[in-house]
N, C-alpha and C positions, 0 to 999 in steps of 0.2 A: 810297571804301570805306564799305558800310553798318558800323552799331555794332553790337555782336554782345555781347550779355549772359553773364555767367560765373554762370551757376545754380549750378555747386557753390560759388562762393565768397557766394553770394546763400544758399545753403541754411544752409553751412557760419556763417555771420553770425549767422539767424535763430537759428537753433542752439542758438549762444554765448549772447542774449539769453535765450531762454526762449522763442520763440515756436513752435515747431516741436517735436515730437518726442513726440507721441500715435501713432506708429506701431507696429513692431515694438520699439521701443526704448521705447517712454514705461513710465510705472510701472506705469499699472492692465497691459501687456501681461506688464509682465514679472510681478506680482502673479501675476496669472489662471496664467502659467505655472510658476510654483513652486506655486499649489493644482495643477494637472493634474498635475507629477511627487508631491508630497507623495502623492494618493490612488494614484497608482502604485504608491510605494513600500509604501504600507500605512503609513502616518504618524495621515494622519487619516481619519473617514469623511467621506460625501458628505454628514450634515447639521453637521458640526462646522469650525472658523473654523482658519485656518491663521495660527497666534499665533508671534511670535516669543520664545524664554525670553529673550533680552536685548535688548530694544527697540531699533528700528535709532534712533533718534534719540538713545538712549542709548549709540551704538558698538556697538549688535550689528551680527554680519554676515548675507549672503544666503542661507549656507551652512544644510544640508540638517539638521545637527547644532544648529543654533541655532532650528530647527521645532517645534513641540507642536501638539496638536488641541486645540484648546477652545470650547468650548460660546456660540453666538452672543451671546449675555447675562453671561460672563465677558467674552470677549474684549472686546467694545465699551464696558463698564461700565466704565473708569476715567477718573478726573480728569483735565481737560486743561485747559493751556491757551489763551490765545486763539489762538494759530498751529496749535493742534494738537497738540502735542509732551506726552509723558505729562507732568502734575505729580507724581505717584508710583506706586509700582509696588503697589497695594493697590487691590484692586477693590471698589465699590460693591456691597453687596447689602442684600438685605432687612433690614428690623430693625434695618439700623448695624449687625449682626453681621459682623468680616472674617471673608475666606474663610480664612485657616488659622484663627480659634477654631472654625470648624465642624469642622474638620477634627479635634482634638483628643477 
């Protein structure tokens, strides 16, 4: 009797490791698809970043209620660290001015 390979417990392995899962499942897919319902819903527009109000590294969730629009230059501008993960929740702008004393 020839050897007969078990792909789902081969898939299901790679999986568990980290190696696999850029498909319908990986991040940037599921990213792309919470922008495509967010401009559905009328959340954000087509030139503005789909921010989460409480960072998912910080325990935010995926949920549609934890969504904002914001401005590609807000959004990306905060401190991080080396892994990536916010250092705090105050974004970089011009001058060293933070964004809430413009606001005021």
């Amino acid at each position: 009797m020839a050897y007969q390979r078990d792909y789902a417990r081969e898939y299901a392995l790679a999986k568990k490791r980290g190696e696999v899962g850029t498909g319908h499942d990986g991040e940037n897919a599921i990213r792309k698809r919470d922008r495509r319902k967010a401009l559905k819903l009328g959340l954000i527009k087509a030139n503005q970043d789909l921010d989460h109000k409480v960072p998912l590294s910080k325990g935010g969730t995926e949920s549609p209620s934890n969504w904002r629009g914001e401005s590609p230059h807000d959004n990306r501008s905060f401190y991080r660290n080396s892994d990536g993960s916010l250092k705090r929740n105050v974004p970089e702008t011009r001058m060293g001015m933070l964004k809430d004393k413009r606001k005021e």
